[in-house]
C-alpha positions as CSV (number, residue, x, y, z in Angstrom):
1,X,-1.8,-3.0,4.9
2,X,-4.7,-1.1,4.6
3,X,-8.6,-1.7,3.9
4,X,-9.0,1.8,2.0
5,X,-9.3,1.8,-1.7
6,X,-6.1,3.6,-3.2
7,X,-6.8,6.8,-5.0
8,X,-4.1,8.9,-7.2
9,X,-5.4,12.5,-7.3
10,X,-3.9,14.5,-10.3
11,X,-4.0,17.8,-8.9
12,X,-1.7,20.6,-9.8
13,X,-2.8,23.1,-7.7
14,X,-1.5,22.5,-4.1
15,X,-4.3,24.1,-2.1
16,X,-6.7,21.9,-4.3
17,X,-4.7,18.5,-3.6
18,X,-4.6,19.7,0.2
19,X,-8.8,20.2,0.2
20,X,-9.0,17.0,-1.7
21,X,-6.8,14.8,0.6
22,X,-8.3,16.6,3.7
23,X,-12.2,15.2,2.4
24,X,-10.9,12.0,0.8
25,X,-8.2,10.9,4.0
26,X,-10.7,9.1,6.4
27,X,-12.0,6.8,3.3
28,X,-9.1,6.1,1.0
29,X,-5.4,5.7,1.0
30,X,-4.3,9.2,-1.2
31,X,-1.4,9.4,-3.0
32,X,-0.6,12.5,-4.9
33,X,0.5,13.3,-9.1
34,X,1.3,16.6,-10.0
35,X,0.9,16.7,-13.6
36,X,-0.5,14.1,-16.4
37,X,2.7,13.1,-17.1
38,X,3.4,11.8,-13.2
39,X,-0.3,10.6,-13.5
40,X,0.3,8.2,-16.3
41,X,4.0,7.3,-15.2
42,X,2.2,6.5,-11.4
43,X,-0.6,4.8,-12.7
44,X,1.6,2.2,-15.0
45,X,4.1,1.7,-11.9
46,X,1.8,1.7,-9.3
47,X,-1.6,-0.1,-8.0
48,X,-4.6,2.3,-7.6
49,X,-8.5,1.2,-7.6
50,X,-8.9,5.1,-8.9
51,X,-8.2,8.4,-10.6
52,X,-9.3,11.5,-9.4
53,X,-7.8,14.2,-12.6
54,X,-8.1,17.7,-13.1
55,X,-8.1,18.6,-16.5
56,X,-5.8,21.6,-16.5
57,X,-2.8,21.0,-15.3
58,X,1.1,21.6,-16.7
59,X,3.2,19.6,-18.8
60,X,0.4,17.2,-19.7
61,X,-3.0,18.0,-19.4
62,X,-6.0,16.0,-18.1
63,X,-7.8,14.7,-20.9
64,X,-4.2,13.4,-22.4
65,X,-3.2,11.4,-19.3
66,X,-6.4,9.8,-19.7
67,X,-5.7,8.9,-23.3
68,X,-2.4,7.6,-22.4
69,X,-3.9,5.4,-19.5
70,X,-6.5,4.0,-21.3
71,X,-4.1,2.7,-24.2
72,X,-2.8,0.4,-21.3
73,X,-5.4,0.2,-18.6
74,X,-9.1,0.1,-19.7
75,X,-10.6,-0.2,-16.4
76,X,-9.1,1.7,-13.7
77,X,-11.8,4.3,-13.2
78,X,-10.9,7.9,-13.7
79,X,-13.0,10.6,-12.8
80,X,-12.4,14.0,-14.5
81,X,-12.6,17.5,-12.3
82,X,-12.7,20.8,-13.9
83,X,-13.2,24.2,-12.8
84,X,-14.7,24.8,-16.4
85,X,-18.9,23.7,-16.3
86,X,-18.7,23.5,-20.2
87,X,-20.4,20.4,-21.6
88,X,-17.3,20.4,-24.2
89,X,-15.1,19.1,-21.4
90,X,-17.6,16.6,-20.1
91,X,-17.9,15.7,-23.5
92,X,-14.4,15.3,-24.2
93,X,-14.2,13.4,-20.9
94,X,-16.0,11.2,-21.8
95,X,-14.7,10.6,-25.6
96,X,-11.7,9.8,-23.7
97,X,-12.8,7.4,-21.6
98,X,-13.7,8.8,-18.3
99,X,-15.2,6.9,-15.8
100,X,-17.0,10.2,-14.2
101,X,-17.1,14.0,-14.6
102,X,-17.7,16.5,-11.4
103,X,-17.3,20.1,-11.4
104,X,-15.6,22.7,-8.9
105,X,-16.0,24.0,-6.7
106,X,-16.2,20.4,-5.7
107,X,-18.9,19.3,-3.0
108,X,-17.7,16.9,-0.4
109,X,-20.8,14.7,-0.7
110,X,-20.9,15.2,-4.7
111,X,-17.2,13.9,-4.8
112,X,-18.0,11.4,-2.3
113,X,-21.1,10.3,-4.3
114,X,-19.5,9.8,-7.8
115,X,-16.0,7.9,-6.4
116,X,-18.5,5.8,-4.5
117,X,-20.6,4.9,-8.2
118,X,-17.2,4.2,-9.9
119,X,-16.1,1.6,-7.8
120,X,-19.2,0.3,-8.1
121,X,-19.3,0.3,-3.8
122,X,-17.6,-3.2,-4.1
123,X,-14.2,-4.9,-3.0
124,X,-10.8,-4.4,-4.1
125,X,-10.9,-7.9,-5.4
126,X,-13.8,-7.6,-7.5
127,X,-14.1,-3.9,-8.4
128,X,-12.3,-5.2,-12.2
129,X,-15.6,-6.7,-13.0
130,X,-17.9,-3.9,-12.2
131,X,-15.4,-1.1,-13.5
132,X,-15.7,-3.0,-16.7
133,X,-19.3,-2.3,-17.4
134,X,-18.7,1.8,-15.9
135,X,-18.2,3.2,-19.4
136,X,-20.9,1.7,-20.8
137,X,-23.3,3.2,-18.2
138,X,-24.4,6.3,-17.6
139,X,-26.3,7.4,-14.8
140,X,-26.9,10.8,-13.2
141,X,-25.5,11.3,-9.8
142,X,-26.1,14.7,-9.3
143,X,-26.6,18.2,-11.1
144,X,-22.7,18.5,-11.6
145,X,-21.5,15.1,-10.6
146,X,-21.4,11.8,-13.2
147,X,-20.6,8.6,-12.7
148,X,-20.6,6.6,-16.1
């Protein structure tokens, strides 16, 4: 068993999900969705202390996976990537319950950063607590990078 927080990354693109697990491998346990639909179906069966989802992706797209996750999990924390900077998407991120929004070409330390915020740098066993107060927070990590 491992110490590493357990993060699903929605990725379609498989060069994306390969630069993402390469950053991301050292300080979390990855495991990997290809679509929203897989997203939501992993994130009902399985047991992650986050969501890293792109927005664009086939079959089911980001912001819909997020709906469908938050209809039965409130708190797991979700961060939203986009290659899009629009504030429509942030915006819409956020309507949907997003824990965080960041924006590629995604920095290593900006992605770092805002994963870091939304689990509130605390253990497994108590991250439910903290995650709990995330959406009603919003706080400025960096330029491009939210944590809420």
């Amino acid at each position: 068993m491992t110490d590493k927080p357990t993060l699903l990354v929605a990725e379609d693109d498989e060069s994306s999900f390969l630069l993402l697990q390469m950053l991301l491998k050292k300080d979390y346990q990855i495991e990997h969705a290809i679509n929203g639909l897989e997203a939501v179906r992993m994130v009902k069966e399985g047991s992650y202390d986050a969501v890293l989802m792109d927005i664009r992706m086939p079959e089911m797209d980001g912001l819909e996976a997020l709906r469908q996750i938050r209809k039965f999990n409130e708190t797991i924390p979700v961060v939203m990537q986009t290659a899009n900077a629009f504030d429509s998407d942030k915006e819409s991120s956020i309507e949907a319950g997003c824990s965080g929004f960041i924006t590629k070409p995604i920095m290593a330390s900006q992605l770092k950063e805002t994963l870091k915020n939304v689990l509130g740098g605390v253990k497994k066993e108590y991250k439910t607590m903290a995650c709990e107060l995330v959406p009603f927070l919003f706080r400025e990590v960096t330029l491009t990078s939210y944590a809420f």
